[in-house]
C-alpha positions in Angstrom: -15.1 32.5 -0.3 -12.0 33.1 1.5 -10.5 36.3 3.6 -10.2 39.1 1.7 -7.4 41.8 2.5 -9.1 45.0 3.9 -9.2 48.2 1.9 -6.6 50.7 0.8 -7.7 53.5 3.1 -8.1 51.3 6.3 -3.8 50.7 5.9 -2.9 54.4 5.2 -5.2 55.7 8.2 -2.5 57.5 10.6 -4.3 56.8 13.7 -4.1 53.6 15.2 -7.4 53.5 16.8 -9.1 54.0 14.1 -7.3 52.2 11.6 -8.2 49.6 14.1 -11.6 49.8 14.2 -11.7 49.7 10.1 -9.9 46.8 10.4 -12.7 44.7 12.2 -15.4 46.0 10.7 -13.9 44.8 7.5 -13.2 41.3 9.1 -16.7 41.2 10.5 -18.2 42.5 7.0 -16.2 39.5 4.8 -17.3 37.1 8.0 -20.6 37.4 7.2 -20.8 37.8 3.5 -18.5 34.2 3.7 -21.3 32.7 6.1 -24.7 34.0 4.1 -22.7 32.6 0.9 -22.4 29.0 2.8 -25.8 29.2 4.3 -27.4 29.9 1.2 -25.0 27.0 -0.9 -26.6 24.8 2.1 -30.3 25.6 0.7 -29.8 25.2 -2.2 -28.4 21.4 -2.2 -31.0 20.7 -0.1 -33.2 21.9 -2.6 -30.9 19.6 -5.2 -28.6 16.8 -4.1 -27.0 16.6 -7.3 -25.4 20.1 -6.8 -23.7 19.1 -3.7 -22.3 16.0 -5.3 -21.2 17.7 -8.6 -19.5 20.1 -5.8 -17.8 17.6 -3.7 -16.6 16.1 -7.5 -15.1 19.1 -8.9 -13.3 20.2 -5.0 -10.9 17.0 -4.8 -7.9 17.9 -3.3 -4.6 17.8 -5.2 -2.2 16.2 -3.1 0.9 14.3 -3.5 -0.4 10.9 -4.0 -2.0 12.0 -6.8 0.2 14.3 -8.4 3.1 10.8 -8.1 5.1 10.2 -10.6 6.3 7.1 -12.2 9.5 6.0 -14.3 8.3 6.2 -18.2 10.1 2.6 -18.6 8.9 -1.1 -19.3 10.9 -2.8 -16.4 9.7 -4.1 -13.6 13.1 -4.6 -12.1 14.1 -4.0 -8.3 14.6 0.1 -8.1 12.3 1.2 -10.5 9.8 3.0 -9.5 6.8 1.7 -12.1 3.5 1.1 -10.8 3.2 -2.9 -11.5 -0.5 -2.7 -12.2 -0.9 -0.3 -14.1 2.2 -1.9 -16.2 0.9 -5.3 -16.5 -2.3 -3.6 -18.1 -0.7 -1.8 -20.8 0.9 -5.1 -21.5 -2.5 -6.7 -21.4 -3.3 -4.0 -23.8 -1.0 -4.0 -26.0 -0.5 -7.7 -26.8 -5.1 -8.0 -27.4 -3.9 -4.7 -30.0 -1.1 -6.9 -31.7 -4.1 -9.7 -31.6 -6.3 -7.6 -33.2 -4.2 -6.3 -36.0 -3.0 -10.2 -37.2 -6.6 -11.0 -37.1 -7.3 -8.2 -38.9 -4.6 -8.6 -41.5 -5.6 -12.4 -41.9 -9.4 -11.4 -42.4 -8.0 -9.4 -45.6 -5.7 -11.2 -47.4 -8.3 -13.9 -47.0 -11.0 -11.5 -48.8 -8.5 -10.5 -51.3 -8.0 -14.3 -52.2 -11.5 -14.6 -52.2 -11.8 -11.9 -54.9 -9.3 -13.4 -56.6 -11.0 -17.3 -56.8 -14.5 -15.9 -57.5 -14.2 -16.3 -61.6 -13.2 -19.8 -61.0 -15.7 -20.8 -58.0 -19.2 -19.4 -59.0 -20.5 -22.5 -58.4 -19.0 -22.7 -54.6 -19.6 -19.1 -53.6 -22.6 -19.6 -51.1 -21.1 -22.4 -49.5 -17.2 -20.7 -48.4 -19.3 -17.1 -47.7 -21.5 -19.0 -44.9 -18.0 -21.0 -44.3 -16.2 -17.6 -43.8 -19.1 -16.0 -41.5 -18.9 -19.0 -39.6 -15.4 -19.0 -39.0 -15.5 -14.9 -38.4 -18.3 -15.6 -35.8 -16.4 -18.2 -33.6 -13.3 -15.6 -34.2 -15.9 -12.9 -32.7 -17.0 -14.9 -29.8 -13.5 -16.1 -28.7 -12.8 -12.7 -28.0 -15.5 -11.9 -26.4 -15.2 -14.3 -23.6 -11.2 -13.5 -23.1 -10.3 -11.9 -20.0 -10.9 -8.2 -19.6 -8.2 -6.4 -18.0 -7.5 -6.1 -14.4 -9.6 -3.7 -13.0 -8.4 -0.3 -11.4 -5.9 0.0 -8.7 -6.9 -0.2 -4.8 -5.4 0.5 -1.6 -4.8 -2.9 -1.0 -1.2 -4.6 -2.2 -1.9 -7.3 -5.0 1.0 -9.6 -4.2 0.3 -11.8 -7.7 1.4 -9.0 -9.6 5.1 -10.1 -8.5 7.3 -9.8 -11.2 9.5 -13.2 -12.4 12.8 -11.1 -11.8 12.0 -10.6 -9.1 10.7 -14.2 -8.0 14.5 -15.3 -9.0 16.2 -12.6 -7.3 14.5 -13.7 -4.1 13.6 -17.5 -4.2 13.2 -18.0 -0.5 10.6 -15.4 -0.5 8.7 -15.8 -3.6 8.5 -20.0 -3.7 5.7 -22.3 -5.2 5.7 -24.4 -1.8 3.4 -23.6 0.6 4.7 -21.5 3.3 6.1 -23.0 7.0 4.7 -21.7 10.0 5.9 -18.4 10.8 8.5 -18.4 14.3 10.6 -15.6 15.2 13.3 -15.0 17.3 13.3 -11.4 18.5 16.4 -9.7 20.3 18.3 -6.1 20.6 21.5 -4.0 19.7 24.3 -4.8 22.2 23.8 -3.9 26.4 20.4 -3.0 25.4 17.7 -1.5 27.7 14.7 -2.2 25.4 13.5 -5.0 26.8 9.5 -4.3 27.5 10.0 -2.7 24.2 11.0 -6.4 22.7 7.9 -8.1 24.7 5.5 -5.9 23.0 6.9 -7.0 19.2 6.5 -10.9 20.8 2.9 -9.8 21.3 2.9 -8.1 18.2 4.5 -11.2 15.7 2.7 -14.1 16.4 5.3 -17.5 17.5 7.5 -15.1 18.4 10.3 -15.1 21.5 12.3 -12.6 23.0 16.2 -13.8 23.7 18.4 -10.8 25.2 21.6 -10.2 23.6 24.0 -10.3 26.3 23.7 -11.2 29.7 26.1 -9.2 31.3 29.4 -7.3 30.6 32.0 -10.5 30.7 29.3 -12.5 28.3 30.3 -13.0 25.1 28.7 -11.0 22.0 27.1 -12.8 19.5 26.7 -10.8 15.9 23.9 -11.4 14.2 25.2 -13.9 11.7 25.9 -16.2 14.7 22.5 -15.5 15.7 21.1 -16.3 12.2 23.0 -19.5 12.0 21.6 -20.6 15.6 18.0 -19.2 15.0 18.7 -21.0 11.5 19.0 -24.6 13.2 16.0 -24.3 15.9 13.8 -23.9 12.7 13.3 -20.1 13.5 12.0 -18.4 9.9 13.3 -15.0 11.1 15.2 -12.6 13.1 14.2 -9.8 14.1 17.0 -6.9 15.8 15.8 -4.0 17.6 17.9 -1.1 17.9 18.1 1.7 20.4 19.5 5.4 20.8 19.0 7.4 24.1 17.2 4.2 25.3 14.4 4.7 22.8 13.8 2.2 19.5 15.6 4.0 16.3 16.1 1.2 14.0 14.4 -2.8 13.0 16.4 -5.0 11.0 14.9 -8.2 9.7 16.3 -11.2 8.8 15.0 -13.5 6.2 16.1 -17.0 7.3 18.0 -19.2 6.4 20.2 -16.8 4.1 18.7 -13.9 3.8 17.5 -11.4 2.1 17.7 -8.5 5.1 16.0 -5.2 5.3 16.9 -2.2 7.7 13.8 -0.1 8.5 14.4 2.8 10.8 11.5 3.7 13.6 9.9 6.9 14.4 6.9 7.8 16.8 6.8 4.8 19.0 4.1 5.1 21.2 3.6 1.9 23.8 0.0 0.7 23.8 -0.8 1.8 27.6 -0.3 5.5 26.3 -2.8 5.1 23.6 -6.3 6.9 24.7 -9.3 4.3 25.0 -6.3 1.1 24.0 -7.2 -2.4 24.7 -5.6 -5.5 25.7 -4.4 -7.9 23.0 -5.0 -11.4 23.1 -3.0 -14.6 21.4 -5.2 -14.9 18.7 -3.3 -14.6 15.1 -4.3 -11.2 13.5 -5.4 -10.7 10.4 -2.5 -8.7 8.1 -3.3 -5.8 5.9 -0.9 -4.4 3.4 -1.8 -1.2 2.0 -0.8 0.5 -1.1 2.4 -1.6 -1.7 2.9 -0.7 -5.6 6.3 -0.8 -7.2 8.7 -4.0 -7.2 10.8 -3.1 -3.8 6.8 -2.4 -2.3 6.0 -6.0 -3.3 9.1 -7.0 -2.0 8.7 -5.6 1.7 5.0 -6.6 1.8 6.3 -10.0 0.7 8.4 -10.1 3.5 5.9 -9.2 6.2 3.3 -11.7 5.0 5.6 -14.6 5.8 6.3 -13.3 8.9 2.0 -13.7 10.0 0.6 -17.2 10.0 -2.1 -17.4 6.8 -4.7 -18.7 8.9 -6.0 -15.6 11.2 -8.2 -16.2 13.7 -10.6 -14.4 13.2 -13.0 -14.8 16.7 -10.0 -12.9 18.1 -11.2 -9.7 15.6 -7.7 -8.7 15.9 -5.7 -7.1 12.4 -2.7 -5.7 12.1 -2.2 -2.9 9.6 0.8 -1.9 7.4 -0.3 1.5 5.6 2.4 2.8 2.9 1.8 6.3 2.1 4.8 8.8 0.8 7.4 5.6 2.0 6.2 5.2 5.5 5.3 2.3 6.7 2.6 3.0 9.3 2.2 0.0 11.9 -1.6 -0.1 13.6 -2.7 -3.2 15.4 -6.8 -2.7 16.2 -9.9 -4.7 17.5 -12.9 -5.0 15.5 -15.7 -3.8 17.5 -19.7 -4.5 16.4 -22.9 -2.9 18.0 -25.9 -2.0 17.0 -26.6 1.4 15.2 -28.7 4.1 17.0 -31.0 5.7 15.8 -28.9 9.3 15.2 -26.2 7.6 13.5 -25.9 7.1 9.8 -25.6 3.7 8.0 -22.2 2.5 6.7 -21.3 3.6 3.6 -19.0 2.8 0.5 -15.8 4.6 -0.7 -18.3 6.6 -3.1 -21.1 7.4 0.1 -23.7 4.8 -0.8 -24.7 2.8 2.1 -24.2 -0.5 2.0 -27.0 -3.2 1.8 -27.3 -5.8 4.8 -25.2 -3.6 7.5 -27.5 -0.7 7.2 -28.7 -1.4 11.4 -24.7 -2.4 12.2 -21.7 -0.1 13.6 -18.0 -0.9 13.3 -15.7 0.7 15.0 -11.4 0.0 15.5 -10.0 -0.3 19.5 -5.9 0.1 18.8 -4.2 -2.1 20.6 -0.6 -0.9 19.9 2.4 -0.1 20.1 1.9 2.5 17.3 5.2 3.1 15.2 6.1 4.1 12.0 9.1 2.5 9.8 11.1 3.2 6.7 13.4 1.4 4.5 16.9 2.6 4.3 18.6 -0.7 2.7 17.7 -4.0 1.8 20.9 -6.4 1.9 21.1 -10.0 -0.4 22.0 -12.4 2.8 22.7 -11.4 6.4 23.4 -8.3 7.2 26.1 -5.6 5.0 28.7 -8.2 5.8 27.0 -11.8 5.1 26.5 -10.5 1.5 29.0 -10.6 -1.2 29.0 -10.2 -5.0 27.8 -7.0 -6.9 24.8 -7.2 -5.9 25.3 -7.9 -2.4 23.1 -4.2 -1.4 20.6 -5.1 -3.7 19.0 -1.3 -3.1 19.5 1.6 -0.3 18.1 5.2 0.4 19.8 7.9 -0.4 19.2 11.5 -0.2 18.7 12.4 -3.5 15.8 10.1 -4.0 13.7 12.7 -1.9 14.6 15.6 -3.8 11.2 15.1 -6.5 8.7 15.1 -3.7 6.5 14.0 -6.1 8.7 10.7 -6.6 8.6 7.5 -3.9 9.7 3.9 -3.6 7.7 1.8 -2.6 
């Protein structure tokens, strides 16, 4: 029960004192009609749980993520904004329907010709009816044991669902081979002063180093194809470019090496580990890597490109993992420690998504220690080779943000 607006004749009282004191009395009146009303909800679900789960059912918010909405299309091209799983089960669907039907259709032209031949093969008719059971029953079985469809969506990014445009679009991303191990080369914009801001990405991408851009004034300036091409020959499998405005990180750009692709995030909210309440130390252990609600084809196609840039092997006595959580196209970068005790005795047991505890961990506790830096990223352009001017062709911007992409707020990319 929310607040309710106080009567008529408490607003048209001329005195202010008064009209005061109606007004709390009315505020203390709905206070504790709202309170009773809660206290007596409480009783009663104690009384019957199933009244305060049919309650907790029925009082989901609405919010954005699930009022999305999706391109009505079958493409799964770079740009649409189609949810991939939920596209390769209507295809799932659709092509068992088709099944069904010429199965269907087959069964009764058959029984038709079977009409047809019964004044000529009396004699036979027992034998080609347990013949045509027979053959119906394999039929029958066969299709019980095909594949069910994929089950529901989670938050986690299903990187098989990768579409085979884009797989050719992007062959040095998308290969059969198994992938090298990852080694980055790290550096900044031009006279730079990010540098214990480059350090903690070397902590944060494993076999990573930190090379300043320029030594001093006279130096010369390398661009970042020359970097590329030098990072390129010392076996390095990215580049990654840090860039800075009033001496604070505004922009990542990431180079897929040897030739590309490259993808332009901008950063927002960088807080530095030290600053984080309660934060740890990091260690050199790999991390685990978590991608998180990666959906459409340019999703898959910036998860893709962090996953090569974390070895495939975490380690996982280090109980380190790095988190990349997409919600409304931002990228939120967490790094945490894992952290196991045993449960007292006035804590509840772990539970599931749907509040069931969980069986096996019910006298365990698991809690996250972040280990930063904390930042948040977004995509703004993703380029075909290095950089706006190592691309050429077409479809050498193969996609960039744009201001009129936000204006359904119910619409996103990734």
């Amino acid at each position: 029960m929310g607040f309710s607006k106080p009567p008529v004749q408490a607003l048209k009282v001329a005195n202010k004192v008064k009209r005061k004191e109606l007004f709390i009395a009315h505020k203390k009146a709905s206070n504790k009609e709202r309170h009773e009303e809660r206290h007596r909800r409480r009783r009663e679900e104690n009384r019957d749980p199933e009244l305060k789960a049919a309650r907790l059912a029925k009082n989901v918010p609405r919010t954005l993520e699930h009022k999305r909405v999706w391109d009505d299309v079958d493409d799964d091209s770079l740009g649409t904004v189609v949810d991939l799983e939920q596209l390769k089960r209507r295809r799932i669907e659709q092509a068992e329907a088709e099944e069904r039907a010429a199965i269907e259709a087959a069964e009764k032209m058959e029984e038709d010709d079977d009409d047809d031949n019964d004044s000529m093969l009396d004699s036979d008719e027992d034998e080609d009816e347990e013949a045509r059971e027979a053959r119906l029953e394999r039929q029958r079985e066969k299709r019980a044991q095909r594949v069910p469809s994929i089950a529901p969506s989670t938050t986690s990014t299903n990187l098989d669902l990768t579409p085979i445009s884009l797989a050719l679009k992007f062959p040095s991303l998308f290969n059969d081979a198994p992938p090298p191990e990852p080694k980055i080369l790290v550096t900044t914009s031009l006279n730079s002063t990010l540098h214990d801001e480059a350090h903690m990405l070397c902590t944060l991408f494993p076999n990573s180093r930190y090379i300043p851009r320029s030594s001093h004034r006279y130096g010369y300036k390398y661009s970042l194809r020359e970097i590329c091409k030098f990072s390129a020959s010392k076996d390095y499998t990215a580049v990654v470019l840090m860039k800075e405005d009033l001496k604070k990180p505004t922009g990542l750009s990431i180079v897929h090496l040897p030739k590309g692709p490259t993808f332009h995030f901008t950063i927002s909210n960088w807080i530095e580990g030290k600053k984080l309440p309660g934060h740890g130390n990091p260690t050199n252990h790999y991390p685990e890597l978590m991608l998180n609600n990666f959906k459409t084809p340019l999703g898959l196609l910036t998860a893709k490109l962090f996953q090569t840039m974390f070895p495939p092997r975490p380690e996982f006595e280090g109980r380190q993992v790095v988190a990349l959580h997409n919600q409304r196209d931002f990228i939120f970068v967490r790094r945490f420690r894992y952290a196991f005790r045993d449960k007292r005795a006035t804590e509840k047991s772990v539970v599931d998504a749907e509040g069931k505890a969980l069986e096996g961990v019910e006298s365990i506790r698991a809690g996250l220690q972040e280990l930063g830096p904390r930042f948040t990223l977004k995509l703004r352009r993703v380029d075909k080779g290095i950089g706006r001017a190592g691309s050429e062709g077409e479809d050498a911007t193969q996609w960039e943000w744009k201001s009129k992409m936000e204006k359904d707020r119910k619409r996103f990319n990734l």
